[in-house]
N, C-alpha and C positions, 0 to 999 in steps of 0.2 A: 651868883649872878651869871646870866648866859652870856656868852661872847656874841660881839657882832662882828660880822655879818653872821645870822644863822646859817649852820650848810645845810641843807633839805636834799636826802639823798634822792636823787632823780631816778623813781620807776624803782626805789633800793639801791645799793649797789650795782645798778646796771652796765659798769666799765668792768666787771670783774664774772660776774653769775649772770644771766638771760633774765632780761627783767620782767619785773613782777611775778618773781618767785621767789617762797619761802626761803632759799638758798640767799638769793639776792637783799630780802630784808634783813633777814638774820645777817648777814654781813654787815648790811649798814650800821644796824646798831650795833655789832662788833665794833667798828670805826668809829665811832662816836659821834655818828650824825646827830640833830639835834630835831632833824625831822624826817619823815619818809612822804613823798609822793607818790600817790596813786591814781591811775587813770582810771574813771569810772565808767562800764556803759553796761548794758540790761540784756537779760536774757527774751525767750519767748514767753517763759513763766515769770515774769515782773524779778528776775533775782537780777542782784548788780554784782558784775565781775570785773575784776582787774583787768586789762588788755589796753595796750597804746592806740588802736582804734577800733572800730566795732567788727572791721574786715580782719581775718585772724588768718588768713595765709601765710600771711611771714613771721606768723612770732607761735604757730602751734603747727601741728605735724596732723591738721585736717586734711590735707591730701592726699594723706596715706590709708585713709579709713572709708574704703571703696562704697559701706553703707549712706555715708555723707555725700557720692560725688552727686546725686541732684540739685543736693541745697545749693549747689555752683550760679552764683546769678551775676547782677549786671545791674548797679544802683546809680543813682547820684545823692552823693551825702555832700552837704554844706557846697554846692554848685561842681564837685567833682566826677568824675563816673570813675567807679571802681568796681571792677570783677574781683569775685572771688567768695569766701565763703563769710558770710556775717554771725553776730553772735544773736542778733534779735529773731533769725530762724532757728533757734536752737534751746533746747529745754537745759535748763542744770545739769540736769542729770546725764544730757547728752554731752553736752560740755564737760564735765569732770572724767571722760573716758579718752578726752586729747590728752597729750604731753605739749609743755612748754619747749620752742623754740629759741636761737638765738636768732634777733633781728636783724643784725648785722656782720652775718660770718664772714664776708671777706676783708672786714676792719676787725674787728676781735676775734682773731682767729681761736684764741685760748680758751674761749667762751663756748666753742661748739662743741668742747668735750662734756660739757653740760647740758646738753642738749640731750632732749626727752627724758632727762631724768624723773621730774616735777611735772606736777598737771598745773592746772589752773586757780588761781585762788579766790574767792569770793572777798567781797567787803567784808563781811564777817568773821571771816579766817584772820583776814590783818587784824581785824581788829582784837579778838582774840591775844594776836601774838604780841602788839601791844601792850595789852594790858598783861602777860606773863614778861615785859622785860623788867629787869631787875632796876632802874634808871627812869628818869621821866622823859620819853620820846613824845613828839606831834608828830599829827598828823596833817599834811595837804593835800586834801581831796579834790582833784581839776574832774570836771564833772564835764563829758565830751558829748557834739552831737545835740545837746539840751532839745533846740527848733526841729530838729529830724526827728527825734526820737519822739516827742511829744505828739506829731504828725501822725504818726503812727499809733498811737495810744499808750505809751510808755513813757508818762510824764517822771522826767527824773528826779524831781524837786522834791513830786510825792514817794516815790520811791528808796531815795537818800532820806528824807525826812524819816520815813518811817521804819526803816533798819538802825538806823541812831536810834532813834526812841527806846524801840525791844531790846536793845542792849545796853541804853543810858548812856551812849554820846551824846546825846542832844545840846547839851548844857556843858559838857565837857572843855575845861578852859584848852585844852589842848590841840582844838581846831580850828582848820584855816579851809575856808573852802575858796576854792577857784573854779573859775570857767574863762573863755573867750566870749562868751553872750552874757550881757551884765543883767537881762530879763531874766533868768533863771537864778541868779544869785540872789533879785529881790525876792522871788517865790521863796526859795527854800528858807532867806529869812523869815518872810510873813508866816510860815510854819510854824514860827517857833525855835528855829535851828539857831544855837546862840555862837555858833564859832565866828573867827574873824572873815569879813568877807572880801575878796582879790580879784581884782577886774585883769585879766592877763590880755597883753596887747602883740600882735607881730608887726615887723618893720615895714609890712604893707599891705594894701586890702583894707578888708571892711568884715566886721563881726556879721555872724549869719544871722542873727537875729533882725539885726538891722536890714540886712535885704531881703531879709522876709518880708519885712514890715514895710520899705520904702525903695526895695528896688533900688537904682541909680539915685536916690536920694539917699542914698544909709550912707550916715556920718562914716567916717574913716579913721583906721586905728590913731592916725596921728590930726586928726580934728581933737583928739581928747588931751592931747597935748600940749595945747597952750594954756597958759596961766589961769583962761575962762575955763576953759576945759574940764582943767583937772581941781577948780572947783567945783563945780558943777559933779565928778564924779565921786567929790569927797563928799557929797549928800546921800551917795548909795549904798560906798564900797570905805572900806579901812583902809584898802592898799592897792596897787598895782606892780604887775610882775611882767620884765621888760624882755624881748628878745636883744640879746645882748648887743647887736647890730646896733639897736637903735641908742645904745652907751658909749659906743665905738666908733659912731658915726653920726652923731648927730649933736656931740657937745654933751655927755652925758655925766657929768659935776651940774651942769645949771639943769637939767631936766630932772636931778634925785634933790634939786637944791627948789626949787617950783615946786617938786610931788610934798617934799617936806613942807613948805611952806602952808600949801594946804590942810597937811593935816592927812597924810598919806603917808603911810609904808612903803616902800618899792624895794622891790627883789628882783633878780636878772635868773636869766636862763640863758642855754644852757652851758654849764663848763667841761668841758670836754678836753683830754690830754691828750688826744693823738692828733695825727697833723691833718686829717681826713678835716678835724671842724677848728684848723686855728689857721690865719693867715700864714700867706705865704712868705711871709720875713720870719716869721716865728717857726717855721716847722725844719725836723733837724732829717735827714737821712729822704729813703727815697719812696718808702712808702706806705699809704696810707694811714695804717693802723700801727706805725711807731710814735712812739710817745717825740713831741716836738717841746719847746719851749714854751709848756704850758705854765710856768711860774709866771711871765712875764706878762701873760691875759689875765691870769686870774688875780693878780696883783694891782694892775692897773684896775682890773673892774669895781675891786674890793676898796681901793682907794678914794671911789666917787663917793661914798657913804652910804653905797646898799644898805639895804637890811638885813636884807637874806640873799642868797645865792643856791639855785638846784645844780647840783654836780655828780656826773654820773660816776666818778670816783670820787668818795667821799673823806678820804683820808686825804690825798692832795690838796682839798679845797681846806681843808682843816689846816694841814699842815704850813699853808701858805699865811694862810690867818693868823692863825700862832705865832709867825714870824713877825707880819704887821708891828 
């Protein structure tokens, strides 16, 4: 039987190896995660790669490869403007000739000795590694960008739909797909795609899809919320997956005890052990990237009756659980 809460290694082992890299999953499932997260978004040639946004400055060493410095632009994705270099100007091919970065080197400093080791990894490649571990791992696929990307003619729905398929995840009990736009999660269902499906919310704002759709009228992460709410989301989605914030501050025992009632999963994000992402009572020493009294978050959080928890150290989030 699996234990609950699941721990879903966040990006891999991302508190230990630069995430989304083979280093980084292969660890996780070292640690006994029980799942791996991955961030999806598209190449120029319809291929889907791992990266925590589509802008890849600070997690690959594009900078340094003077051939790329025109692809240098200036977008707005999901109402943001970001410089820098993107992966949807970019072929596979071009892309598999960067190295993976750390994202965070002045909190993980230990992690930059890994840096440019690894290039970059495709959906396929996870998948792959997956399917050679020796253990039954899932997978959570948050699918980023969905309304941008689609804009652009790089519908992800069809894209993720049809790399499952070629390689027989379709139907795979072992999937969880997530997004922040709950329109995309219906597409890739109406595909065909049988994994579970996860409406992931943050502590404030509004899902891009909705203000695509309705401008100043797009419902608000926390319109989905109430009791109506998160009915109304249990006719789309199996689950939802919570910015921890809103566990922590919001009364969150009655909000996993309402998602339950519905008929909802909920899982939290993110768990993190240095004091950079734990409040200021809990963090131990003076800076950033020292490990703080991260038993005391993630005990408290695991106590509401999650289901799952993403943690980007995956043996802590384990190790606390076990205790439970």
């Amino acid at each position: 039987m699996t234990p609950v809460p699941l721990v879903i290694a966040h990006r891999g082992a991302s508190g230990y190896r630069p995430e989304h890299t083979r280093a980084a999953y292969e660890l996780a499932f070292e640690q006994g995660a029980d799942a791996v997260e991955p961030d999806i978004v598209a190449t120029k040639d319809r291929i889907l790669v791992l990266r925590h946004e589509n802008e890849i400055s600070r997690t690959t060493d594009v900078a340094a490869h003077p051939q790329f410095a025109s692809r240098r632009a200036t977008k707005v994705i999901d109402g943001q403007e970001l410089t820098g270099w993107f992966t949807e100007d970019f072929t596979w091919a071009e892309l598999s000739t960067l190295r993976a970065m750390e994202r965070l080197p002045e909190i993980r400093t230990a992690n930059v000795r890994y840096a440019g080791e690894q290039g970059i990894l495709r959906l396929t490649d996870l998948l792959d590694l997956l399917d050679a571990t020796d253990r039954r791992v899932g997978m959570v696929a948050e699918i980023k960008h969905a309304t941008y990307f689609e804009s652009i003619g790089l519908p992800l729905d069809e894209l993720f739909a049809n790399e499952l398929s070629a390689v027989g995840w379709g139907s795979d009990s072992r999937l969880t797909i997530e997004c922040f736009e709950k329109t995309v999660l219906t597409k890739i269902r109406e595909r065909g795609v049988l994994g579970n499906l996860v409406f992931l919310m943050e502590a404030s704002g509004a899902p891009a899809d909705q203000v695509a759709a309705h401008g100043t009228d797009a419902l608000r992460y926390s319109d989905y919320l109430s009791r109506d709410g998160l009915q109304e989301l249990a006719t789309s989605v199996d689950g939802i997956s919570l910015d921890k914030h809103i566990l922590l501050e919001q009364g969150g025992a009655d909000v996993v005890s309402r998602a339950h009632g519905a008929g909802l999963s909920v899982f939290c994000w993110t768990l993190r052990a240095e004091n950079e992402f734990l409040p200021d009572g809990l963090r131990r020493g003076s800076v950033g990237g020292d490990l703080g009294d991260w038993q005391s978050e993630f005990q408290t959080l695991m106590r509401m009756g999650v289901d799952g928890v993403f943690a980007d150290q995956p043996d802590l989030a384990i190790e606390v659980r076990d205790r439970l």
